[in-house]
N, C-alpha and C positions, 0 to 999 in steps of 0.2 A: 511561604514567603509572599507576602502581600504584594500587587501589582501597586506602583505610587499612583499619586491621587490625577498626575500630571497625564499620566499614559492610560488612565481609565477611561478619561476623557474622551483621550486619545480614541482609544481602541471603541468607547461606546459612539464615536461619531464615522470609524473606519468599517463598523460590524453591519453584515449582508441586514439592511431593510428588511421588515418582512414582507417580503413581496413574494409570489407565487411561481416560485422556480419554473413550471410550466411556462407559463408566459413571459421569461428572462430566461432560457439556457441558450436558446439560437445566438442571440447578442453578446451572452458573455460568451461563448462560442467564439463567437466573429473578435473580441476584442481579444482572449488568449493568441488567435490567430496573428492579430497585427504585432504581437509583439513575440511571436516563436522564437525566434532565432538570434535576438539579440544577445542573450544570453552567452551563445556561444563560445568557446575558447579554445579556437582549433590546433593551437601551438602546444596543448596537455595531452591530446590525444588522435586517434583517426578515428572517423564513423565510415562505416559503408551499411549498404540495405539489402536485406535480405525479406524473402517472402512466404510462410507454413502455409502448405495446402492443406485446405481442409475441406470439410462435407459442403459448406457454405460460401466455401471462397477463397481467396488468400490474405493471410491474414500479415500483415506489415511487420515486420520488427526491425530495430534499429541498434547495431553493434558497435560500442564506444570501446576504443584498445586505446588502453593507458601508455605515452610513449616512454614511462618508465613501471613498467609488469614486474609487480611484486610477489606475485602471488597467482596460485594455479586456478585458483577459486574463479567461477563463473556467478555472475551474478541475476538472475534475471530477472527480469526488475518489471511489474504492477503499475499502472502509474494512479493516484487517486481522481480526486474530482464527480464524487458521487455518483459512479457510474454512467454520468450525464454527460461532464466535462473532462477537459484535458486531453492530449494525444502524443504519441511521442514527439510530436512538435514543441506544442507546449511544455515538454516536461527536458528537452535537449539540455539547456545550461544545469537542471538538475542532475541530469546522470554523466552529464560532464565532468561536472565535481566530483561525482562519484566514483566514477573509474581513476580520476587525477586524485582523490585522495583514498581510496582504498589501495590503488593500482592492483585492482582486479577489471577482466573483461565485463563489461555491464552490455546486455540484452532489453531492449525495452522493447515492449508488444507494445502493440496499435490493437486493441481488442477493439469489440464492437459496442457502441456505446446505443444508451434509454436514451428517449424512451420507443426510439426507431425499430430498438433492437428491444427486448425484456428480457428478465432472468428465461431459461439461463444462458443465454446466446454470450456472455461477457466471460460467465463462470468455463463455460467449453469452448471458448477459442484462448483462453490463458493454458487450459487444459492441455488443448491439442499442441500450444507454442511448446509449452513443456515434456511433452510426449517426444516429438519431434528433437527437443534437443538434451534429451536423457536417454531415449535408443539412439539416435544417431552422432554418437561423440565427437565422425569428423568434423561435423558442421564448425563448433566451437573452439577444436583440439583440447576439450574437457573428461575428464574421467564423471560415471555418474555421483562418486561420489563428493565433488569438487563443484557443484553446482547446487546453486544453493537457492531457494526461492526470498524472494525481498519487495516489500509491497507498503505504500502509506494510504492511512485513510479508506476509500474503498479498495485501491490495490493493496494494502492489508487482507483487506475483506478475502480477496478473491486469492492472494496466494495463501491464506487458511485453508479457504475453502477446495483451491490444487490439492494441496497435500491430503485432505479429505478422500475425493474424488479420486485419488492416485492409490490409498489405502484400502478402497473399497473395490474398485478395477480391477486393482495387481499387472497392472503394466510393467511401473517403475514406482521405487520409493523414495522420495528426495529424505537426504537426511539434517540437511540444516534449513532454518526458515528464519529472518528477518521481517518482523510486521511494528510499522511504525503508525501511532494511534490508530489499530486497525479499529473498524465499523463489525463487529462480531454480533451484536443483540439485535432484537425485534422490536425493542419499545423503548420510545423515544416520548413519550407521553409525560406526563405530570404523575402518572401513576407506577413510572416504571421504578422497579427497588432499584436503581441506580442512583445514590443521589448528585453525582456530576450531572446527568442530564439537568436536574432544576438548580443546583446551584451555579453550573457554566452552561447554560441552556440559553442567556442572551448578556449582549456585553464584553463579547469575546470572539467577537471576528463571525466562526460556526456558529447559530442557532440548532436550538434542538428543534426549531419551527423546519428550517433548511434541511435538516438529516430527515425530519418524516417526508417533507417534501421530496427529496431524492429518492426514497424507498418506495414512494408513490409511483414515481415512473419509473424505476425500476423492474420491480413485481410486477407479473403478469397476472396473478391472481391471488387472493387472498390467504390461502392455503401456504401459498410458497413463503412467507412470515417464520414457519413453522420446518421448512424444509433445511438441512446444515446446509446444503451448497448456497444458501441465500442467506444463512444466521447461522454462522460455525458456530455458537453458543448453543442454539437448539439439539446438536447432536447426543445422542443420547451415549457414545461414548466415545473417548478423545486416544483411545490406546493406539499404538502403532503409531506416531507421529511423530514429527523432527525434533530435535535440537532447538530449540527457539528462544531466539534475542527479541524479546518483547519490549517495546518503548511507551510511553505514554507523554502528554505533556500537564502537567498539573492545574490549569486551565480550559480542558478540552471535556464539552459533554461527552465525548467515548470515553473516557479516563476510566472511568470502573468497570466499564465490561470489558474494556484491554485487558485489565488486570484481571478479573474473573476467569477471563478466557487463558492467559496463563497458567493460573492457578489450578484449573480444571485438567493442562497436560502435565502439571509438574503431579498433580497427583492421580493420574492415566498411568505416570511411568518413563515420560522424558524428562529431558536435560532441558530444565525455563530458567533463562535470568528473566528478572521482570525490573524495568528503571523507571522512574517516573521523573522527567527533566524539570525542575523546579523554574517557577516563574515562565514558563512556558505556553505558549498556545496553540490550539491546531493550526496545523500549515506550515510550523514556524522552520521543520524541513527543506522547504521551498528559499529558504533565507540565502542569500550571501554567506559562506564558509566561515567568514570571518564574527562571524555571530557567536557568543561565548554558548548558545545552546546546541547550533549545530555544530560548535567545535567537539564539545563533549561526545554527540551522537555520534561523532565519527570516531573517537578515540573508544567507545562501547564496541561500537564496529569492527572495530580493527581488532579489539580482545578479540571477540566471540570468533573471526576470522583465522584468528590465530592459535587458539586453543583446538587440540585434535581430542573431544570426548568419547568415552565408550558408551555405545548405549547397553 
């Protein structure tokens, strides 16, 4: 479905400059910040804070209860922002929503963010949030198999890459996983066989210039490109791994490694829907509820939350 000529416009005078994320993530930083909390909509549900110890610290998470719980399911929710940006501040009215329209409990980490932090300081405190609330079920009053991993954009990335990292371990094995246009591949170039990267690579809010930028300070080294806990695409195989409600939006350079990276576990041997939300853009998650794409995502949502599959 072709975007009109009116909103092109639109969107090519709305889409990130190419400017050198290095030198803008502090500011846009600082402007998510000014505007955290308006969002908010305290009369859908209650937050309280809670805090995972780990090797490096404590790591923040923030518990949204729906004040009408529908459902046993735990959420624990990624938040995107290229690994760079966003915090469970900035992301409050989103998981607000969340909880008030799944009415399941949502869990958002405050991981550690690039490029203060590199891979994989981001990938092992989502890890450790999960560890913590998969052995320890009074935390959430969740069984492990009612918790469910959920992630957009780079928090895609990184709740793939949990379920990875949780498969390889043998801690815990989460058995359902939500990833909304997760960031899954390595190459974001002109060269890469994806062709969303060059055909929604500018023009569309995301730049493919912006995704190499993010992976830039991300990656601690060049090697790590290559590593799944950094490109759940690279892994060499995808067996053992959840249930997965995979999204994409039909205008997002991730568009086709989303769907690659599905198609990779549906033929591993899980349970993959794969959607791709027509007329859609990266971020478009982030929208007001009332938006006819995040209406749909949530009505995918609520399937996959509702349907008990065997694996």
């Amino acid at each position: 479905m072709p975007i009109n000529k009116v909103m092109l416009t639109a969107l090519s005078l709305l889409s990130y400059p190419e400017l050198d994320v290095e030198k803008t993530y502090l500011v846009e930083r600082k402007l998510q910040n000014l505007t955290a909390r308006r969002a908010r909509k305290p009369w859908l549900y209650q937050i309280w804070e809670h805090s995972v110890p780990s090797s490096e610290g404590q790591i923040p998470m923030r518990i949204f209860t729906p004040k009408q719980q529908k459902r046993d399911s735990v959420l624990l929710f990624f938040h995107g922002g290229g690994w760079v940006l966003g915090s469970i501040d900035s992301y409050d009215g989103i998981c607000g929503d969340m909880a008030a329209q799944t009415g399941c409990v949502v869990a958002s980490v405050d991981y550690r963010l690039a490029p203060e932090h590199r891979f994989p300081a981001a990938a092992e405190d989502c890890y450790a949030a999960a560890r913590e609330v998969f052995l320890h079920s009074g935390l959430l009053g969740a069984r492990p198999e009612d918790i469910v991993l959920f992630g957009d954009s780079a928090g895609g990335n990184l709740a793939a890459a949990v379920s990875l990292m949780a498969r390889d371990r043998g801690e815990f094995l989460p058995r359902r996983q939500i990833l909304i246009y997760p960031a899954v591949g390595n190459d974001h170039s002109e060269d890469s066989i994806f062709p969303s990267v060059r055909e929604n690579g500018t023009g569309y809010l995301l730049t493919s210039k912006r995704v190499r930028d993010f992976f830039a300070l991300y990656r601690a080294k060049e090697e790590d490109l290559e590593n799944p806990y950094f490109a759940p695409l690279a892994a060499k195989t995808l067996e053992n791994q959840p249930d997965t409600l995979l999204i994409t939006a039909e205008f997002c350079p991730l568009r086709d490694e989303g769907e690659a990276y599905g198609e990779r576990l549906r033929e591993a041997g899980s349970y993959v829907e794969i959607h791709r939300v027509p007329d859609a853009l990266h971020g478009y998650f982030s929208l007001p509820v009332w938006f006819k794409q995040v209406q749909r995502t949530y009505a995918m949502i609520n399937a996959f939350l509702e349907e008990n599959y065997e694996r």
